[in-house]
Structures are given as structure tokens and as C-alpha cells.
N, C-alpha and C positions, 0 to 999 in steps of 0.2 A: 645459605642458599636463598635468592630471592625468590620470592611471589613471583606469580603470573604478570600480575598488576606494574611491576617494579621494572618490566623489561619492554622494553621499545620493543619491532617485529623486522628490526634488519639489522644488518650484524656493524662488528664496527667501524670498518673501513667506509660503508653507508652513511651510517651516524656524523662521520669527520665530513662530510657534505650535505646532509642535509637538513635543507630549509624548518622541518620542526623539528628538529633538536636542539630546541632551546630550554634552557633550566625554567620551569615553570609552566612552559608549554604543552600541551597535548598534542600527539598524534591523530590527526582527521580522521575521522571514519573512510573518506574518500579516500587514505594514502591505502595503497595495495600492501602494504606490510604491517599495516595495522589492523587486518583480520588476524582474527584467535582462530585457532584450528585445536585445541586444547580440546579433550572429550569433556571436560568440565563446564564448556563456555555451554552456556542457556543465555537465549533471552527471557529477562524479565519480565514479566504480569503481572499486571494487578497494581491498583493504587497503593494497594496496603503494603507493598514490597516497594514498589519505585520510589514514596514516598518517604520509605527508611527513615526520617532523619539522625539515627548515632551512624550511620556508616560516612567512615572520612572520607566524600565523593573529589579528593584535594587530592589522595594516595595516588589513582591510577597516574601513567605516564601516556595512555592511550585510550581516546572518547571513547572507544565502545566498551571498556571495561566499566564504564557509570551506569549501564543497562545490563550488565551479565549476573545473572542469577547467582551463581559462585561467589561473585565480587561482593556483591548485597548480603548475601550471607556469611564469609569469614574473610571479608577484609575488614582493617581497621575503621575502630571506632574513634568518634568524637571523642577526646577526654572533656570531661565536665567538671568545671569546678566545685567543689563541695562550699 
């Protein structure tokens, strides 16, 4: 099962036309299918959270998940090399 984080916000006959479905690309805050409607989505506060640095802000597949409270706290982390 994927994450929240791992699923673009239109389905796939959408995807096969559009302009940011590109491998590496994010979904704009402005595209209308890249709101989360998810009861989990929070915005973010506070430096002390936005500033996370172990969260992989690389994972989402759509900008507003890099500000969602949920995101910040159980998506992936940085791995670190020992």
C-alpha cells in the first residue's frame, strides 16, 4: 500500500496528460488535484518542525506534502551514513 506522500491527486488516465507528471517532478500547490483532503493533512508550525532536517522532503510526489504536519512526522527519513 502506498503513503499519502507517494500518490499524485488525479487518477491515471489524468496522469497520461499531464504536464507535471514527470519522474522527479512535483505537483504545484496551484494544480487543483494537488490538494490533500486526507483528515491527517495539518499544516505545519513552528521552525522547530518545518526545519525537520532527517525528514526525506525528496519522498513527496506533491509540494504541499513538504508542509503537512503528518508528512514531517512519519515520512521517511534521511538515511545517514555512519
Amino acid at each position: 500500500m502506498a503513503f499519502c506522500w507517494e500518490k499524485r491527486g488525479c487518477d491515471e488516465e489524468m496522469q497520461s496528460r499531464c504536464p507535471h507528471n514527470i519522474p522527479g517532478e512535483l505537483c504545484p500547490t496551484e494544480c487543483n488535484f494537488a490538494a490533500c483532503d486526507r483528515p491527517t493533512h495539518e499544516v505545519a508550525y513552528g521552525l522547530s518542525m518545518l526545519d525537520n532536517p532527517d525528514v526525506d522532503r525528496n519522498a513527496p510526489v506533491k509540494e504541499v506534502c513538504r508542509v503537512c504536519k503528518f508528512f514531517i512526522e512519519h515520512g521517511p527519513v534521511i538515511k545517514k551514513e555512519a
